[in-house]
C-alpha positions as CSV (number, residue, x, y, z in Angstrom):
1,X,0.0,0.0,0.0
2,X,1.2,3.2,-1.0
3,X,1.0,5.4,2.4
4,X,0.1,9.7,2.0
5,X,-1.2,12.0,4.1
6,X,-4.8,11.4,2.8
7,X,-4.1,7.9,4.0
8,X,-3.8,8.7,7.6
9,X,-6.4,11.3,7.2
10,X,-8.8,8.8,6.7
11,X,-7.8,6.7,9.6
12,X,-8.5,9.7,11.8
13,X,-11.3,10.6,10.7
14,X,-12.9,6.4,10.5
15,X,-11.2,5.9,14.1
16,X,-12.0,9.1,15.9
17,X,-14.6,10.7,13.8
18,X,-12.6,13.7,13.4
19,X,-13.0,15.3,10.3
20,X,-10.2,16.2,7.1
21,X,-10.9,19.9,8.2
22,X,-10.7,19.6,12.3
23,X,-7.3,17.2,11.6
24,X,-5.7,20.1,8.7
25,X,-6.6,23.1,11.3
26,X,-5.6,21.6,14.6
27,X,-1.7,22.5,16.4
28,X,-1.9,19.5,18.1
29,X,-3.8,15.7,19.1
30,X,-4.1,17.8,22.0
31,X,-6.5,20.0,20.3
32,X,-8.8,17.5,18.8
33,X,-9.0,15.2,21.9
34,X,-6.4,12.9,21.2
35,X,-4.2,11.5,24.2
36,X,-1.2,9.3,23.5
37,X,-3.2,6.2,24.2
38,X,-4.9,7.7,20.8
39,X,-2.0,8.2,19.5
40,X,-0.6,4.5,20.2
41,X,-4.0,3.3,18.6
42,X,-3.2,5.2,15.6
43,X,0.1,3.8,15.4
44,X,-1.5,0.4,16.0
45,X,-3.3,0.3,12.9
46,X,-1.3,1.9,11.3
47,X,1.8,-0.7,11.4
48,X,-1.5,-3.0,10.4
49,X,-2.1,-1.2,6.9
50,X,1.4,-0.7,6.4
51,X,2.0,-3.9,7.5
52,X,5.3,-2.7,9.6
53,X,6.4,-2.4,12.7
54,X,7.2,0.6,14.0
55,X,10.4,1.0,16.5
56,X,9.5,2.3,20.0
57,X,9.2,6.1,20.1
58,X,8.7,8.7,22.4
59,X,4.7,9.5,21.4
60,X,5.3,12.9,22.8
61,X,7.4,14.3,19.8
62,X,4.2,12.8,17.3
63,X,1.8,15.5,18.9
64,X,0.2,16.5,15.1
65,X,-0.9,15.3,11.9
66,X,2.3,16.9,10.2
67,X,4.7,15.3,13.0
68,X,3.3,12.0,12.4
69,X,3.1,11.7,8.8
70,X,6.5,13.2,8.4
71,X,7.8,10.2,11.0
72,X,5.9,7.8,8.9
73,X,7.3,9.0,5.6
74,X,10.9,8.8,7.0
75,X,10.6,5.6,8.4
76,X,13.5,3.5,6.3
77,X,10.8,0.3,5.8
78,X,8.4,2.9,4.5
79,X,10.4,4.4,2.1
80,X,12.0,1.3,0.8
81,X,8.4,0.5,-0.2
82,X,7.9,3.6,-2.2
């Protein structure tokens, strides 16, 4: 699967009911709700449509959208995919 940000968009929005608008406007998780149980949840499924497994990380630093999908896109078994 070929992973962009619309991709994790729509796993917001499907998990958390958080719409493409809320998720583009917000700073933070923090704004929309979003603790880092959330976050690990997100993560969760998201080493499950990636099939991956993400190293350990300090949630903390993945506080937004933009964090998060640049992590994603820099992971090296992500971008050996692309």
């Amino acid at each position: 699967m070929e992973f962009d940000i619309q991709c994790l968009y729509e796993i917001l929005e499907t998990r958390f009911d958080i719409s493409e608008k809320e998720l583009q406007e917000a700073d933070s998780f923090s704004d929309l709700g979003l603790d880092s149980i959330a976050i690990m949840c997100i993560m969760q499924e998201l080493e499950e449509v990636l099939n991956v497994e993400f190293n350990n990380t300090n949630l903390g630093d993945l506080d937004s959208v933009p964090k998060l999908y640049k992590y994603i896109c820099n992971y090296p078994k992500i971008r050996e995919k692309s």
